[in-house]
Steps between C-alpha positions, in 0.01 A plus 500: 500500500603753792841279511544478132449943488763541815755242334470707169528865698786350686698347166435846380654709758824224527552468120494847425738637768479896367351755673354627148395880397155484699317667195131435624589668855708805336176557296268470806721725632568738210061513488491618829789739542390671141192700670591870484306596828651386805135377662459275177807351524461436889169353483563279176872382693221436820310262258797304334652465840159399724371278184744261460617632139898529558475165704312353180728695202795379725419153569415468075831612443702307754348185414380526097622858334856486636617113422302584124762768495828274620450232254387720206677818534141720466267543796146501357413772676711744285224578233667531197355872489715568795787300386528648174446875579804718523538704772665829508613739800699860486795573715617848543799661576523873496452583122543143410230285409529076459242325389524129606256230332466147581345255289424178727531191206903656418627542812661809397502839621508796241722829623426790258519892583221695470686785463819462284371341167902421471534302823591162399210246656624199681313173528526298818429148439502242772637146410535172719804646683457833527444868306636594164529883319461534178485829297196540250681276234518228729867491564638417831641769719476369881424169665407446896518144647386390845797347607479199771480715810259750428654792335535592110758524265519721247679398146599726232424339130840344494383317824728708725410567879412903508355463836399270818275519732499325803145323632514752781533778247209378315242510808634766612414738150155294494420589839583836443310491151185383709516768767514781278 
């Protein structure tokens, strides 16, 4: 039986051969880190860590939650509360407000101004190749491709290059995007 369990945990990790989303661990994670007061947050981390919850949550998704994910496409994990609620975040600029929302099941990112009932919203949509624009009608107005190296192109709607970046370009504005 033990041989039959390690053969089955071992055809798991070699078939699946993705690293996966780790859903369980982000929530175990996400649970503890949510604690407002910094002594709640240490002591519940204390018991996730000592008690072997992230080596449990981590091991479940390896092995079972992850390969689930590869073959399907949906990691079970992802309650379909969570995957289905929109999420919405405010960027400011000066006097400028944007209001971004995300709605998980589209894949598409809504741009609208919260301050200018005349700016035109744009839709960012991601597809199996890269990022399309649209404007609120749906009509195409930019389209970014990874290219085979590592950076993006960016096409106009008549599929013309507007702009490259190189792969060294492209980490370099993502590290800066993740240090500020």
């Amino acid at each position: 039986m033990k041989r039959a369990i390690a053969g089955m945990l071992a055809a798991g990790l070699l078939v699946s051969g993705c690293t996966g989303s780790f859903q369980l661990t982000r929530k175990v994670y996400q649970f503890h880190r949510s604690q407002t007061d910094k002594w709640m947050d240490e002591i519940l981390f204390l018991v996730v860590a000592l008690l072997p919850v992230y080596s449990l949550a981590s091991f479940a998704d390896a092995v079972v939650f992850n390969s689930i994910e590869f073959w399907t496409g949906n990691n079970p994990v992802s309650s379909a509360a969570t995957s289905s609620q929109e999420r919405r975040r405010t960027v400011r600029a000066g006097n400028q407000e944007l209001v971004m929302s995300y709605a998980p099941g589209t894949d598409q990112i809504l741009l609208a101004s919260a301050t200018d009932a005349k700016a035109p919203t744009l839709v960012l949509e991601r597809g199996p190749d890269g990022v399309s624009a649209k404007d609120a009608h749906g009509q195409l107005l930019f389209r970014s491709i990874t290219t085979p190296d590592g950076g993006i192109a960016v096409y106009d709607p008549q599929a013309r290059l507007v702009k490259s970046y190189s792969a060294d370009d492209v980490r370099r504005i993502a590290s800066r995007e993740l240090t500020q």
